[in-house]
N, C-alpha and C positions, 0 to 999 in steps of 0.2 A: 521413592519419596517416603518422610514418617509416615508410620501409620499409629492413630491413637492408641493406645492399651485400653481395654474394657475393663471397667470395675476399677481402675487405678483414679489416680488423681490429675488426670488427664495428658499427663507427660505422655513422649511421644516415644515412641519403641527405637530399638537400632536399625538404622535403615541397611541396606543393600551388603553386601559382606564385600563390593566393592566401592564403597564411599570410606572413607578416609580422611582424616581431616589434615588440612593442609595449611599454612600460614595464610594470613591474609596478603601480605605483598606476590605470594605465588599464584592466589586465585586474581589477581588484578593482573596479572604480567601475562597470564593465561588468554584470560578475557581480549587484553591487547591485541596477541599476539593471532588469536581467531579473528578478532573483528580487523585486522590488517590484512587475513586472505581474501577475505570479506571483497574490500577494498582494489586486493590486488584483482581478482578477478573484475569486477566493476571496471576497472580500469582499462582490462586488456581489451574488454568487449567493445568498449569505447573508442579503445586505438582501431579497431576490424572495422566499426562502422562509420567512423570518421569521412576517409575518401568516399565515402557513397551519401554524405550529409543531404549535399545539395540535392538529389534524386529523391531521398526522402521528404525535403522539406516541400520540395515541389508536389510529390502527392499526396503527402498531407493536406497542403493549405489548399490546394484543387482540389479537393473531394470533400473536403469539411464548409468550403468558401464558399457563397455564390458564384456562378459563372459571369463571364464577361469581365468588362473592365472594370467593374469595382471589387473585386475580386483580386486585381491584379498587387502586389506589396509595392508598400512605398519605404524606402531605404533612407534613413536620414540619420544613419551614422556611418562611419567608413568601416567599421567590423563587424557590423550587423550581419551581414551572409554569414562573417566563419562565428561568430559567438552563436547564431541559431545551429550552425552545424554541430559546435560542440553542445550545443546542448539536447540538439536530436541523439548524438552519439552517448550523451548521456545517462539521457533516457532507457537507450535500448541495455547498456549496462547495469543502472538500477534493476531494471525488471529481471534480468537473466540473475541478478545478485539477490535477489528476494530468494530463491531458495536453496540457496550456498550460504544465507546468512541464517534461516532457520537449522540446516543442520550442521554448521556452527556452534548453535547455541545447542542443540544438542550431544556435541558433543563435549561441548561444555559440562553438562548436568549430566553425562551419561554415567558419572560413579555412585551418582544419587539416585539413582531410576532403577527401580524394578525392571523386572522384564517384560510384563507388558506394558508398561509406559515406555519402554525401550522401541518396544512397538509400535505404539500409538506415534511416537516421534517421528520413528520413521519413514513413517507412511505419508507421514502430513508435507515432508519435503518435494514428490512428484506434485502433490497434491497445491503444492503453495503456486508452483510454476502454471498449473491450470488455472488457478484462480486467478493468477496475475492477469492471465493471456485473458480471459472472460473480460474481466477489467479493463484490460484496456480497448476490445472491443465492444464493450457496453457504452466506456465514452466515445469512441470513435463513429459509430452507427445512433447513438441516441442523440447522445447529452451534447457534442458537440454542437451537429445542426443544427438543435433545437435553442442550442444557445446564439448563434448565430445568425437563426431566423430572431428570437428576438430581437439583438442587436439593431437588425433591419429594418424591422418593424418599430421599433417605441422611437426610431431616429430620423429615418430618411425623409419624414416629412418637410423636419425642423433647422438638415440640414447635410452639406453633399458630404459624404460616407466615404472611408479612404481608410483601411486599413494597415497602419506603419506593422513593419517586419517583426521590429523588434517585440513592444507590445503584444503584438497578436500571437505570433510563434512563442511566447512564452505561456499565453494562457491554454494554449493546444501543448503543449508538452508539459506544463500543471496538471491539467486535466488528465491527460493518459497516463503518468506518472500517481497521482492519488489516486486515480481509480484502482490503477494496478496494485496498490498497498490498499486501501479498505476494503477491497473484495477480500483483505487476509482473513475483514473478522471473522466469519464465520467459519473458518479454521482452527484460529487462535482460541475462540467460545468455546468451540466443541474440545481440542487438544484440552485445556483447561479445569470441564467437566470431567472427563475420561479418564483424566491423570491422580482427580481429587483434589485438583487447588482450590477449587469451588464448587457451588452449588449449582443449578438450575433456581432452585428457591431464594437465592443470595442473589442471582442476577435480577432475576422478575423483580425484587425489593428492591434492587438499587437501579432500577430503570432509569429513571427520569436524572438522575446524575448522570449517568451514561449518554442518556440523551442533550444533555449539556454540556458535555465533552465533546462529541460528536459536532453540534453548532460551534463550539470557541475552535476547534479545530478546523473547521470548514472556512467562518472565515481570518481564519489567521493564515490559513498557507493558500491563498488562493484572491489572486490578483485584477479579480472581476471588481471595480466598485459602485456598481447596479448592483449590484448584490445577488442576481441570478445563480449566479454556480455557485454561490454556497448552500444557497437554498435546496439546488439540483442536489449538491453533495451530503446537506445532511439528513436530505429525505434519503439515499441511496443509504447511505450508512446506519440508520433508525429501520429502512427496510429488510438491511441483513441482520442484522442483530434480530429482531426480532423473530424473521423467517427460522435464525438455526434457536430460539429459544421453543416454537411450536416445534419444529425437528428433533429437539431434545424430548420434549411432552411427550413427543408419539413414539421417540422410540425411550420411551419410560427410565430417560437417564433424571 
């Protein structure tokens, strides 16, 4: 990346002796052309997990659901089983595509990037695949139950509780799918500081926009409306951010 010149008029020095400038229709057709392997992989992961949908869906919704018969799905469209299938198979490609799409992007920027940012990139790719996995068992083990003990509770008083397929398997593959992407932030934070696109001091300042990004985001892609899981999500997401800006403090980035 530039780096400023000292003592000049703040212009930015010549980056990398492999960066090169290229037309804009070529860095667009580039871009394309990554975020389509992107894709193709998502895709194929999709086709492997497909025949195994319904195995999946069944120990999801058993293990996040209460037992017994209200627990059991109620089907009340004739493609509900395979649309939940393809979107369990979905899922499991999203998350395996999260870090085939960040070194993508790296290799994108790799004629702009120093060598240790070269580094820094790299690393973050095994690293994006662990955070996904955390993700999506943090919602799996917490935030699911939890949201589904609510459910339980603020209703069954008022009225008899029945689970449709559709509905419900979409907010359980919402949920394991966003988690699996905001546990990126404090990846993306940290890549960010390391690289010198920002500060630590520029973050802590713009907190509270951040934190407002985080809520429009929570509830806009998230299908709860109680309003519980977005609340769930952008406390989780206000908790990472904040977690890797003390991480940044301590380790005196």
């Amino acid at each position: 990346m530039a780096e400023t010149v000292e003592g000049g008029e703040g212009f930015a020095s010549d980056g990398p002796a492999s960066d090169e400038e290229m037309p804009l229709a070529d860095h667009i057709e580039e871009m394309v052309r990554r975020l389509g392997y992107v894709i193709v992989v998502m895709a194929a992961v999709s086709g492997v997990v497909f025949p195994f949908g319904e195995t999946i869906i069944n120990f999801l919704w058993y293990s996040v659901l209460p037992g017994g018969d209200v627990a059991a799905p109620r089907v009340y469209h004739p493609l509900a089983l395979i649309l939940a299938r393809l979107k369990v198979a979905t899922l499991a490609g999203f998350i395996v595509a999260l870090p085939v799409f960040v070194y993508q992007t790296y290799l994108f920027m790799r004629p702009g990037l120093y060598e240790h940012e070269r580094r820094y990139y790299l690393a973050s790719v095994p690293t994006s695949l662990v955070l996904a996995g955390i993700g999506v068992l943090f919602a799996y083990f917490l935030i699911l139950p939890a949201l589904f003990t609510y459910f339980l509770t603020y209703s069954q008083s008022a009225a008899t509780i029945a689970f449709a397929l559709t509905d419900t398997f979409d907010l359980i593959v919402m949920m394991l799918g966003l988690f699996a992407a905001i546990f990126q932030i404090p990846l993306f934070v940290m890549l960010a500081v390391m690289m010198g696109l920002t500060t630590r001091a520029w973050l802590v300042d713009k907190r509270l926009y951040f934190w407002g990004a985080f809520l429009g985001i929570a509830f806009l892609f998230n299908p709860d409306v109680t309003g519980m899981a977005p609340i769930l999500v952008t406390a989780t997401m206000i908790a990472l951010f904040e977690s890797t800006l003390l991480l940044l403090r301590w380790v005196g980035r």
